[in-house]
C-alpha positions in Angstrom: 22.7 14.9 -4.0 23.9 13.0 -0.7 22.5 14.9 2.7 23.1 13.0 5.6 20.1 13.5 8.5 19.4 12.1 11.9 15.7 11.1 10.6 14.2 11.0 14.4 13.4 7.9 16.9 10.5 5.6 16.8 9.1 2.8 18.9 10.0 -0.5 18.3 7.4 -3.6 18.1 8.5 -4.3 22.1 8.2 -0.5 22.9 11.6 0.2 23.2 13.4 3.3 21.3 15.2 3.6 17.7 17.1 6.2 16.6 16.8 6.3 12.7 19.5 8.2 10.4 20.6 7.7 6.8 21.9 10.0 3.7 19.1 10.8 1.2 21.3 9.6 -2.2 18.8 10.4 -5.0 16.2 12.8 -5.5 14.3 13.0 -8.6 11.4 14.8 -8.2 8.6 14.2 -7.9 8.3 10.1 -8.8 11.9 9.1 -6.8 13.3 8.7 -4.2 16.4 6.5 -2.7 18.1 7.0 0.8 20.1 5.0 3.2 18.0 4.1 5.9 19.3 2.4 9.6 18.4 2.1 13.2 21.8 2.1 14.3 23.1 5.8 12.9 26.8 5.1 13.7 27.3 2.0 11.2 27.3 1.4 7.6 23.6 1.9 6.1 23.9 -0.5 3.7 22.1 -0.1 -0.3 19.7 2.5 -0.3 15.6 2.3 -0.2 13.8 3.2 -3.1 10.9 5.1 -3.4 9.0 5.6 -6.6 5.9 7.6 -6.8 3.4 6.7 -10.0 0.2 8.6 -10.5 -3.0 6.4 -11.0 -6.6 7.3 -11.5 -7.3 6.8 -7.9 -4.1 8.9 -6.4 -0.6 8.0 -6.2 1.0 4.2 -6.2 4.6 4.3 -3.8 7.3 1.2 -4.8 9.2 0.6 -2.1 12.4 -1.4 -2.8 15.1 -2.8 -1.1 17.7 -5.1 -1.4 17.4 -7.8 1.2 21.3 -8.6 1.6 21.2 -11.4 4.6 18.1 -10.5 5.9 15.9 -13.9 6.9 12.4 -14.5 5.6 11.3 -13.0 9.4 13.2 -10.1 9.1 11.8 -9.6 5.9 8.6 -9.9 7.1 9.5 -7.5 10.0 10.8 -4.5 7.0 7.4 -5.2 5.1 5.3 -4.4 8.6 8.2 -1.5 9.4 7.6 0.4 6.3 3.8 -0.1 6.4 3.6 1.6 9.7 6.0 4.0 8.1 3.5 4.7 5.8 0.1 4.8 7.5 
């Protein structure tokens, strides 16, 4: 299943404005997830994030995964504090 979306625009860390958009590659419901995922919607996206969803005694455990081509430690820093906002 490939659908591609214009996922909506967030603020960045300075304030300023990011369009997201990406293809949702993989769903297999209800524990997975994986989807292309940018902040510039016109260029290649790149591997897809994965999403896995676990069920635990005390709710649900999400796996977020991502390959982190040439990304520096900082930016992988910056993804980790992206998704977490993501999240929250």
């Amino acid at each position: 299943m490939t659908v591609r979306t214009t996922m909506g625009t967030g603020r960045s860390s300075t304030g300023g404005r990011i369009q997201w958009g990406g293809e949702y590659v993989e769903v297999d419901r209800p524990s997975h997830l994986a989807m292309t995922l940018t902040d510039q919607p016109d260029a290649y996206a790149g591997l897809p994030v994965l999403f896995d969803l676990e069920e635990t005694a005390d709710g649900t455990r999400l796996t977020i995964s991502q390959d982190r081509s040439d990304f520096s430690d900082e930016q992988v820093e910056a993804t980790i504090e992206g998704y977490h906002s993501f999240i929250d």
